[in-house]
Structures are given as structure tokens and as C-alpha cells.
C-alpha positions as CSV (number, residue, x, y, z in Angstrom):
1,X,116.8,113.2,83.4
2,X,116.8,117.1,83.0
3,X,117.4,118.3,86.2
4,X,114.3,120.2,88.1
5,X,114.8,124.2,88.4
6,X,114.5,123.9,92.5
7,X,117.2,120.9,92.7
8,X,119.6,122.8,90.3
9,X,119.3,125.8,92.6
10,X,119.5,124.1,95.6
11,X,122.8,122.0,94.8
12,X,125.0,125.4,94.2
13,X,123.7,126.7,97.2
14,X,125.4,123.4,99.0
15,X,128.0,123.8,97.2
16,X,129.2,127.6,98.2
17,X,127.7,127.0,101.5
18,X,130.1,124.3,102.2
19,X,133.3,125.8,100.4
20,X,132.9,128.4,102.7
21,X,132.4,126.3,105.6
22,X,133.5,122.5,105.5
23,X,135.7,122.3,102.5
24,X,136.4,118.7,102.3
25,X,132.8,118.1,101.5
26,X,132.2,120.8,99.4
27,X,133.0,118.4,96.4
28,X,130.6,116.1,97.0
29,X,127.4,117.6,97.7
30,X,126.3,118.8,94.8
31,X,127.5,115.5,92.6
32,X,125.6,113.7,95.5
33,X,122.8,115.7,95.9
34,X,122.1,115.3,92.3
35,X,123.0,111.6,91.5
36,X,120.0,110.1,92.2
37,X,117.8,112.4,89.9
38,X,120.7,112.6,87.7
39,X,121.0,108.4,87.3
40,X,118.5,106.5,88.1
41,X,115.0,108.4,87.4
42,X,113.7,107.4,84.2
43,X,110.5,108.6,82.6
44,X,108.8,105.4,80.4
45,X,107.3,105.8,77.2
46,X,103.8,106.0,78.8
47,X,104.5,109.2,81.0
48,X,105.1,107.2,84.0
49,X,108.2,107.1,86.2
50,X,110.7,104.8,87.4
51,X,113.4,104.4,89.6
52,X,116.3,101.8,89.9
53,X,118.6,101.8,92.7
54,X,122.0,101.9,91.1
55,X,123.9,99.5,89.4
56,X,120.8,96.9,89.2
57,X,118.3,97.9,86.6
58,X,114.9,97.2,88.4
59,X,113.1,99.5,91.3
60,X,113.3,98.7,94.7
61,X,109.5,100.4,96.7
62,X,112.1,101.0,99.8
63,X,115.2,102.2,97.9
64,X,113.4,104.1,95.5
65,X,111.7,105.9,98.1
66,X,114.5,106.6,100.1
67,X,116.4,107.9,97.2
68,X,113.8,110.9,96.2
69,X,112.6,111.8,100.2
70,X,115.3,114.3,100.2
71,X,113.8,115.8,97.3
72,X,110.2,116.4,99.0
73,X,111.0,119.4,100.8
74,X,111.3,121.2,97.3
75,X,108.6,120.7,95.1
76,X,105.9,122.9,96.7
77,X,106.6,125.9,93.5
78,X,108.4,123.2,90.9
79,X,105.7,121.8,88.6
80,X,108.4,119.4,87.4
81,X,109.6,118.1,90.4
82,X,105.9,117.7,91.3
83,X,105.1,115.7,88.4
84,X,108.5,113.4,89.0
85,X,107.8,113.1,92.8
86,X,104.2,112.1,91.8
87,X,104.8,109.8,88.9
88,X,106.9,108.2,91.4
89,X,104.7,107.3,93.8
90,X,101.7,106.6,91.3
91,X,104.2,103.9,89.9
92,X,105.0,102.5,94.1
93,X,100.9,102.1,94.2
94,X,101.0,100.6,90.6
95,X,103.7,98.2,91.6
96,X,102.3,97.1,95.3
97,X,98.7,96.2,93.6
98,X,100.2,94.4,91.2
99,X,102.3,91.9,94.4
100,X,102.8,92.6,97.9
101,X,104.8,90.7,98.3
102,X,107.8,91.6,96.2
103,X,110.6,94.0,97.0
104,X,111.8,94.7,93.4
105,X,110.4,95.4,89.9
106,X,111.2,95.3,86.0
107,X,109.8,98.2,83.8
108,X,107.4,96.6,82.6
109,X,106.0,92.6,82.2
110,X,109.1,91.6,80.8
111,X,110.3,88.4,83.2
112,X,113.3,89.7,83.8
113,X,114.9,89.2,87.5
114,X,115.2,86.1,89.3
115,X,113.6,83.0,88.8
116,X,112.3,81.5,92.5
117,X,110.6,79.1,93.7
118,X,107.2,81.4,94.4
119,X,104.7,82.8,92.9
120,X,106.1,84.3,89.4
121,X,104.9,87.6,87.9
122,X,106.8,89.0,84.9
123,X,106.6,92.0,86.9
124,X,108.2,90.7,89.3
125,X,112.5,91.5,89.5
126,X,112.9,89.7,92.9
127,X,109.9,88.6,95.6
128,X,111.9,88.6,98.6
129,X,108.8,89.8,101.2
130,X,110.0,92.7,103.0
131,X,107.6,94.5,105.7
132,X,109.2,97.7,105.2
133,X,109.0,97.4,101.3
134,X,105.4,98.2,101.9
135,X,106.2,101.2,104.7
136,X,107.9,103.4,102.7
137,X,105.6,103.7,99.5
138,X,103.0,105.2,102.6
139,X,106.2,107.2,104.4
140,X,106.9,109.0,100.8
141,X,103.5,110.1,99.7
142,X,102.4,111.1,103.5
143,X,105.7,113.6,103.7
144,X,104.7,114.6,100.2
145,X,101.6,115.1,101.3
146,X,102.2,116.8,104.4
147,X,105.4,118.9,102.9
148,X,103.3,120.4,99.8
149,X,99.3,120.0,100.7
150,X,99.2,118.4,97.3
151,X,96.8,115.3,97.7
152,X,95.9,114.5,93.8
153,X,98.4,111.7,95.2
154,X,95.6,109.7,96.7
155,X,93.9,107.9,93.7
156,X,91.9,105.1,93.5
157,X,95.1,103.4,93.1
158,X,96.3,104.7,95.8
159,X,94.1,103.4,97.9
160,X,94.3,100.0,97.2
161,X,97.7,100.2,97.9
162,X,96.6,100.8,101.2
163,X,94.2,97.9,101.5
164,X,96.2,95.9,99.9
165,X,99.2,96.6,102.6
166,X,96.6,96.1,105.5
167,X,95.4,92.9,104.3
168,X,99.0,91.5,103.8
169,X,100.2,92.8,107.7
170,X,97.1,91.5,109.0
171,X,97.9,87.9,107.3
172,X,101.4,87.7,108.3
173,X,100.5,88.4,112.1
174,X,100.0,85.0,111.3
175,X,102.4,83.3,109.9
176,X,101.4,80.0,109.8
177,X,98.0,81.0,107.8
178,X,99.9,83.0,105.5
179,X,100.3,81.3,101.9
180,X,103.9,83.1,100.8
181,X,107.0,81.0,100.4
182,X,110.3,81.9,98.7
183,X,113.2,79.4,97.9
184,X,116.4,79.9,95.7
185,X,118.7,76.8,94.7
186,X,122.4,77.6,94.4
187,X,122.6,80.5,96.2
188,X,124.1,81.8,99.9
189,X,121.8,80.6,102.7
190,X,120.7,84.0,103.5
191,X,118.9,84.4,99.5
192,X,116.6,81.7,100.5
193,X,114.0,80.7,103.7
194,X,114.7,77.7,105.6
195,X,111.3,75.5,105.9
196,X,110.9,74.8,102.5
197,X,110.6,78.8,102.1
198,X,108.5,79.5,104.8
199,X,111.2,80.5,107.5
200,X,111.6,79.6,110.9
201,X,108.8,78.9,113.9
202,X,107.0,81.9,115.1
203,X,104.7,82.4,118.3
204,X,101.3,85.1,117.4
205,X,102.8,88.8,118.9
206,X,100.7,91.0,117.3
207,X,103.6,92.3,115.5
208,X,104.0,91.3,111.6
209,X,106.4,88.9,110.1
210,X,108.9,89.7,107.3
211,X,111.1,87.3,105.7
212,X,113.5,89.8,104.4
213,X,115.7,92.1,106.1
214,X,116.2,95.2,104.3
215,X,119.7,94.2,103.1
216,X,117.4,91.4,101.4
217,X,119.3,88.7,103.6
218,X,117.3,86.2,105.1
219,X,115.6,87.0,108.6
220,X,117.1,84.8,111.2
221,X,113.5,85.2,113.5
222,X,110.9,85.9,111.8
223,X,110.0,89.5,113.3
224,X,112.4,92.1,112.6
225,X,111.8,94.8,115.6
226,X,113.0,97.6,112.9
227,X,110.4,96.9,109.8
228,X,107.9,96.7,112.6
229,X,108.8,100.1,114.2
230,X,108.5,101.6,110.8
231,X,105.2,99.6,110.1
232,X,103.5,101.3,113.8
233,X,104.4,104.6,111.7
234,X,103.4,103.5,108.2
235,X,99.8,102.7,109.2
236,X,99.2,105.9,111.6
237,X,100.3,107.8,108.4
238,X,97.3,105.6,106.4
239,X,94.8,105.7,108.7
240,X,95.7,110.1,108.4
241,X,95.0,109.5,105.1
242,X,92.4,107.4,105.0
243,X,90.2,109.5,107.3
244,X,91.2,113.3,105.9
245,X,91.5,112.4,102.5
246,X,88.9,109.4,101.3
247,X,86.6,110.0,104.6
248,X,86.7,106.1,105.0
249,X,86.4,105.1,108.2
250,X,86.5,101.2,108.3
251,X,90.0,101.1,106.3
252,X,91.2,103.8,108.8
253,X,90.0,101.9,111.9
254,X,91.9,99.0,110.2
255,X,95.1,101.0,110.5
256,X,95.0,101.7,113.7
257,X,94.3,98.4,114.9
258,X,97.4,97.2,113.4
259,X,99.6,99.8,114.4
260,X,98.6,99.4,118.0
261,X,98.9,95.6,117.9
262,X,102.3,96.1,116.1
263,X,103.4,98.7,118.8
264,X,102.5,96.5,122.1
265,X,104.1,93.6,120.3
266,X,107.5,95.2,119.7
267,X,107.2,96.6,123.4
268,X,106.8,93.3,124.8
269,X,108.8,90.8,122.5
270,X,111.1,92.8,121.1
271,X,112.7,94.4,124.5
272,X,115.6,92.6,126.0
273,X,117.3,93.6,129.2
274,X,120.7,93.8,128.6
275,X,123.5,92.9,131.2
276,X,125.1,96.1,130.2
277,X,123.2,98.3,128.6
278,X,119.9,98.0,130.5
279,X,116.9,97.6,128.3
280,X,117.1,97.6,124.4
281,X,115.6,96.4,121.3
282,X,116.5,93.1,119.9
283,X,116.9,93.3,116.4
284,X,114.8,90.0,115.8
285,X,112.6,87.9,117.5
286,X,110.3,84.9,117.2
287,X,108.4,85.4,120.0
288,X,109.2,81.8,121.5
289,X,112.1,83.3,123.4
290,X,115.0,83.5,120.8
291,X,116.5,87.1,119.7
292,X,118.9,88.2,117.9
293,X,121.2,91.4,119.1
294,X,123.0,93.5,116.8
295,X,121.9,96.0,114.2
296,X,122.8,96.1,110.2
297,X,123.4,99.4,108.8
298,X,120.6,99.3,106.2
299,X,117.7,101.5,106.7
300,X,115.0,100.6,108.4
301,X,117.7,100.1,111.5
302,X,117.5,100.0,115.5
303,X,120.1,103.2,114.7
304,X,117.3,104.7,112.4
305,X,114.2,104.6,114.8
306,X,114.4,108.5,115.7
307,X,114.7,109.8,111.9
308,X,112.1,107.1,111.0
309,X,109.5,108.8,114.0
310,X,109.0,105.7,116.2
311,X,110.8,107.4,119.2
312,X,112.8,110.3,120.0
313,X,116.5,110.6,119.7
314,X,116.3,111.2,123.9
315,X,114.2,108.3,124.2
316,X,116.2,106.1,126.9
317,X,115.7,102.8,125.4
318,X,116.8,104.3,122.5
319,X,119.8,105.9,123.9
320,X,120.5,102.3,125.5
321,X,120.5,100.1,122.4
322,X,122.2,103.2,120.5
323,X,125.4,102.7,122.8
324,X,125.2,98.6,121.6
325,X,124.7,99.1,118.3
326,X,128.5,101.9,117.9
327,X,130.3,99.7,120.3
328,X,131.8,96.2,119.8
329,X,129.1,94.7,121.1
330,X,127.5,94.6,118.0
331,X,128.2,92.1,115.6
332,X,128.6,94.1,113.0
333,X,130.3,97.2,114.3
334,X,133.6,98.0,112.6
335,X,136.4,99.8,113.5
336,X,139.7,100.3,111.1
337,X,142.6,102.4,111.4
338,X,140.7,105.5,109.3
339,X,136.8,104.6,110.2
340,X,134.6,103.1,112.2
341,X,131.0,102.3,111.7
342,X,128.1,99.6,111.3
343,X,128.5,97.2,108.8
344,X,126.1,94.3,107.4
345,X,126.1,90.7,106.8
346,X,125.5,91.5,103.4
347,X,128.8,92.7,102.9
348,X,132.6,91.4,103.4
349,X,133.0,91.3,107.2
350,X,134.6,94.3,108.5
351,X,133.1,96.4,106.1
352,X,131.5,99.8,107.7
353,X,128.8,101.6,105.1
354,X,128.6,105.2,104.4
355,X,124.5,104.9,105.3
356,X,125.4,103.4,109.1
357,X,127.8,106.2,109.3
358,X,124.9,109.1,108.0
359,X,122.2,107.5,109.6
360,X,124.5,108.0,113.0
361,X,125.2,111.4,112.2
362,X,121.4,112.3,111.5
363,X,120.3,110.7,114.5
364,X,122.6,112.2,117.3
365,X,122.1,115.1,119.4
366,X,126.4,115.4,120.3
367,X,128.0,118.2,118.0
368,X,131.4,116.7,118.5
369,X,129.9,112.9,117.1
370,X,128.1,114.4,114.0
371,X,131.4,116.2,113.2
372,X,133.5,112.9,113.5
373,X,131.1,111.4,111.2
374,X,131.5,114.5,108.6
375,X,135.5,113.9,109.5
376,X,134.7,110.2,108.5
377,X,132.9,110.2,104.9
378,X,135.1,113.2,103.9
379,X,138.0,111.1,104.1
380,X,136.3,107.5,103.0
381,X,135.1,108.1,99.4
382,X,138.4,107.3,97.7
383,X,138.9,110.3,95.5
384,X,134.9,109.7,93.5
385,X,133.3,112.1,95.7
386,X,130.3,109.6,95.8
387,X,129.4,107.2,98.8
388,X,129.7,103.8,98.2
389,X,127.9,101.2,99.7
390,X,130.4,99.6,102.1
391,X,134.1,100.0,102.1
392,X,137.4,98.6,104.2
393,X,137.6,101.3,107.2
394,X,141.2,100.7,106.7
395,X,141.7,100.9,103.2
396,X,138.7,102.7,101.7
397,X,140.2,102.5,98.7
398,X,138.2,99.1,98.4
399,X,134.8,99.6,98.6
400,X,131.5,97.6,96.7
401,X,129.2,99.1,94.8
402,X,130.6,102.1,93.4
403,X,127.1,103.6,92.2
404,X,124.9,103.3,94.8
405,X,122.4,106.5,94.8
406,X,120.8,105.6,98.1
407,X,123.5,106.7,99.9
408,X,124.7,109.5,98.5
409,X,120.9,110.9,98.3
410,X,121.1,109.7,102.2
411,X,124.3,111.8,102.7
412,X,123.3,115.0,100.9
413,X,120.0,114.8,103.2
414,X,122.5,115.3,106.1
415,X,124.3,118.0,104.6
416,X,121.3,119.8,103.3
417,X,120.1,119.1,107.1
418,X,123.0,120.3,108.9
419,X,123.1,123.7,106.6
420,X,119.6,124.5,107.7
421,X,120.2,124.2,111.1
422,X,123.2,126.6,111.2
423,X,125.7,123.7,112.4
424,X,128.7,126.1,111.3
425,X,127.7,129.3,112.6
């Protein structure tokens, strides 16, 4: 993909900015900044675009997203960003009417992807349901929106992307009337759902079940507190939309229905008081009294909710389950002789990620921890000058995923961030 006049720009001026002022990352950022518009953006032979994630060739709605957000802020005088940024989302609306329910998707009909027991769709790459797989196709053309005051975004396409998203929340506030199951044979036990595919027992909340984390591991309870923050976001940004842009009122009215149920749900399911920390979030719940503490570093995270807009970093709940998820009270918190950081399930144990560690550098308000991050990833990459996706805070010489455009997108975000703001003068 020919690089867009704006980005091009843009990357040098990281680059002398931080040769001047942080050397050890002044490698990176450009190479980072670029990889994901570099890599993985790929306009098909019918004009539109697509987006895989990395090393898997099919397009993830929250990866793909998250992978081009950083590129919003730019397109207001680039005609060809614009058209990229808006082929992109046409495609997210394309995809979304086409199944709901997945998480991933091919080019084009061509079956290829996994082969579950659930509804097929030769669309269809993998139908893991995912709440926040439907959040951030409405998170990426609202900032678009907002950020450029373009709004040829909202199609009639569009807007059944919408309705289609309410209509599959408002099912799956009730699981047990919902009609979506998912089984894989000869797999780990978190590719699958237990209950011949329809996942453990949940109580009604109001909030909105997912069966997939965003790590695509296997929910443990059936509400994950994170995908429902997001979704309380998601649906004020629709029901915006709905009423400035397409003047609808009933859609709009649905929105914000759902993200008040969603919100008053999380608030009082999804809140545990914690011996020592006082009160937090739980990362899952069912409702029927079991949770499930700890945090996973993929985004949408407990660690994330600030830079996602459900609460501010000050927030003291916030603050509270902030201090559980970097200590080793967490599950999957980390620490080696060269890093510490939050981890994932997904990964070897003991693993920290590059995103944990970003997303903890763009959510705090301490100079001295946001440096110790920068300190962190400069000295974690292994000599590629990319992120990887998780890597032995010992030894980060061994890492998975090698190409994983997420997180470096995720990290240059910081670093474009953190040279707006002044941090080094």
C-alpha cells in the first residue's frame, strides 16, 4: 500500500522528534508507525479495502479497527487517507450485515477459516461471538466522524450495521433465548464453549453476554465487565449518530436503552469489594454470584477503560482495580528480571505483552511510570524494532508473533501521544 502524503510526513517528524529527545525509540517509531498501513491494508479488486491483522490473512472488526485509529487524527486534508479510512469502515459495515456474530473474515466468499460447529458462512474466517467485535466498527467511524466532520460514512449500510448490533445486544441480554452456539473438536478448551456451545449459566443483568474474550479464548462467565464497558460507549456513540445524522429517533432511543441497562448492570454485577483494594471491577461475571478477578492484556481491558471513555483515569474505582491488575495479585501479571507487565492466557504463562505494557503507559497520569514503560519496550523488542505480541520479560529474545501490527500501531499512538503533549520539554 503506497503510503498516504500525511502518514509519510508524520513518521519523520517522529522520527527527528525522538532522535532528539528519547533515542532508544527513535528507531522504531517510524517502522511502527507505518507497519500497519505498510502490511496489512489491502485495496481488493473491486475498490474496497481490507485489513488482516498480521500474520493470519483474514480481518479481524476489533483488530482492524484498532490498527488504523491512530491514523484518524490525520485525514482531515488527505483525500487518500480518507478514501483508505472510509473504505475501511464501509467494508466493517459490509462485514457485520453479512454475521454478527463472527469476529473474523475472508476477502471474499471463499470458505476459508475454520470449520465449527455453528452456523457456516463462506464469509466467515472464524465465528467466535465477541461483544466488542461489534464496538469498535461504531468506536472507528464515530472518531472519524467526530475528528474530520466527514459523515458520507453513514450509508444505508451503515446503518444497518447499527440495527443489526442493537438487535444482537438486545438478544444476548438474554442468553438463554439467544440461538448462537459455537463448538470446536480437537482443540484447547478455551477455542470452544462448554454446554454443547452455548457457555456456562447466566442470571438476566441487563448487561450483554459475549462468549469470546478479545484474546478469542473462551469466557469463563459469560459477561465480560470490559466488552460491556466498551459496549455502554459504543451505543451512546450510535444513538449520536443515529439522531444527528439519519434523524431516526426509535433506533436512537434503542441505543440508549441499552447503554443504560448495560451501564447499571456492570455497576451492580460487575463490582466486587476487594479485601485489599476496596471496590473494583471483576473481569467476569455470571450474575449468579461467581467472578472472575484478574485482567488480560488485550484491548478491550479493566486497564483500558479510561482510553476506551467509560471512566476517567482519576476515577477511584478505577484507580483501585488499576493497583490489582500491575501487582501480583493478578493472575496474569508478570514480572522478569528486564520487564514486568500483564500477560494473557492466550499466551505461554509468564509472558508480558507489549499492548498491556502501552495500554499502561497511555492510561497513567505518573510521569515517572509512563517513562518506565518507554524504559521497558525500548529494551524488549529484541533488535526488530517492532512490538511483538508477547515475549519472556526475562529473555525477550523469545517472543510470539513477530508481525503483529496491532501493537506496534498501539505503541506509535503512545509516542505520537506523548510528543503532542510536550512529555520531554
Amino acid at each position: 500500500m503506497k503510503i498516504p502524503e500525511s502518514l509519510g510526513k508524520r513518521a519523520a517528524e517522529l522520527e527527528e522528534y525522538y532522535q532528539t529527545h528519547c533515542g532508544a525509540l527513535a528507531p522504531l517509531v517510524s517502522r511502527c508507525f507505518l507497519n500497519t498501513m505498510e502490511t496489512t491494508v489491502k485495496q481488493l479488486e473491486d475498490g474496497s479495502y481490507f485489513v488482516i491483522t498480521g500474520d493470519i490473512p483474514a480481518m479481524w472488526l476489533r483488530d482492524s479497527a484498532a490498527q488504523v485509529r491512530p491514523y484518524v487524527q490525520f485525514a482531515g486534508e488527505d483525500a487518500k487517507l480518507q478514501a483508505i479510512l472510509e473504505g475501511i469502515i464501509a467494508k466493517q459495515a459490509e462485514l457485520v450485515c453479512i454475521d454478527p456474530y463472527a469476529n473474523a473474515f475472508n476477502e471474499s466468499a471463499n470458505g476459508a477459516g475454520h470449520k465449527d460447529i455453528t452456523v457456516q458462512n463462506d464469509h466467515v474466517w472464524e465465528r467466535k461471538y465477541e461483544v466488542d467485535s461489534l464496538c469498535a466498527p461504531l468506536y472507528l467511524g464515530y472518531h472519524y466522524w467526530k475528528t474530520t466532520g466527514i459523515d458520507r460514512i453513514f450509508t444505508e449500510s451503515y446503518y444497518e450495521m447499527i440495527a443489526a448490533i442493537v438487535k444482537t445486544f438486545q438478544t444476548e441480554q438474554d442468553h438463554g433465548k439467544s440461538e448462537y452456539y459455537f463448538r470446536r473438536h480437537d482443540c484447547e478448551k478455551t477455542d470452544t464453549l462448554p454446554n454443547e456451545g452455548r457457555g456456562t449459566a447466566v442470571k438476566v443483568t441487563g448487561m450483554t453476554w459475549s462468549g469470546f474474550r478479545p484474546s478469542d479464548d473462551c469466557c469463563e462467565f459469560g459477561y465480560l465487565i470490559p466488552s460491556n464497558m466498551m459496549a455502554v460507549k459504543a451505543m451512546e456513540f450510535a444513538e449520536e449518530i443515529c439522531r444527528e445524522y439519519y434523524g431516526e429517533s426509535e433506533l436512537a432511543g434503542k441505543c440508549r436503552t441499552l447503554s443504560g441497562e448495560i451501564r447499571r448492570g456492570i455497576e451492580k454485577y460487575g463490582v466486587v469489594e476487594h479485601p485489599k483494594y476496596g471496590r473494583i471491577y471483576a473481569y467476569e461475571t455470571d450474575g449468579l454470584g461467581g467472578w472472575n478477578l484478574m485482567d488480560d492484556a488485550n484491548s478491550p481491558s479493566l486497564l483500558s477503560m479510561p482510553y476506551l471513555g467509560y471512566c476517567d483515569r482519576e476515577d477511584p474505582v478505577y484507580q483501585n482495580t488499576r493497583r490489582f491488575i500491575l501487582s501480583a495479585d493478578n493472575p496474569y501479571y508478570f514480572q522478569g528480571s528486564i520487564a514486568r507487565g500483564v500477560g494473557s492466557p492466550h499466551t505461554p504463562e509468564g509472558y508480558v505483552w507489549h499492548i498491556g505494557i502501552i495500554m499502561q503507559a497511555l492510561t497513567s497520569v505518573n510521569r515517572r511510570e509512563i517513562e518506565e514503560c518507554l524504559d521497558m519496550l525500548a529494551g524488549t523488542h529484541a533488535g526488530t524494532n517492532y512490538m511483538h505480541e508477547s515475549f519472556d520479560p526475562s529473555a525477550p529474545e523469545v517472543y510470539s508473533r513477530p508481525w503483529f501490527a496491532w501493537a506496534n500501531t498501539l505503541f506509535a499512538e503512545l509516542l505520537n501521544k506523548l510528543m503532542e503533549e510536550g512529555f520531554w520539554q
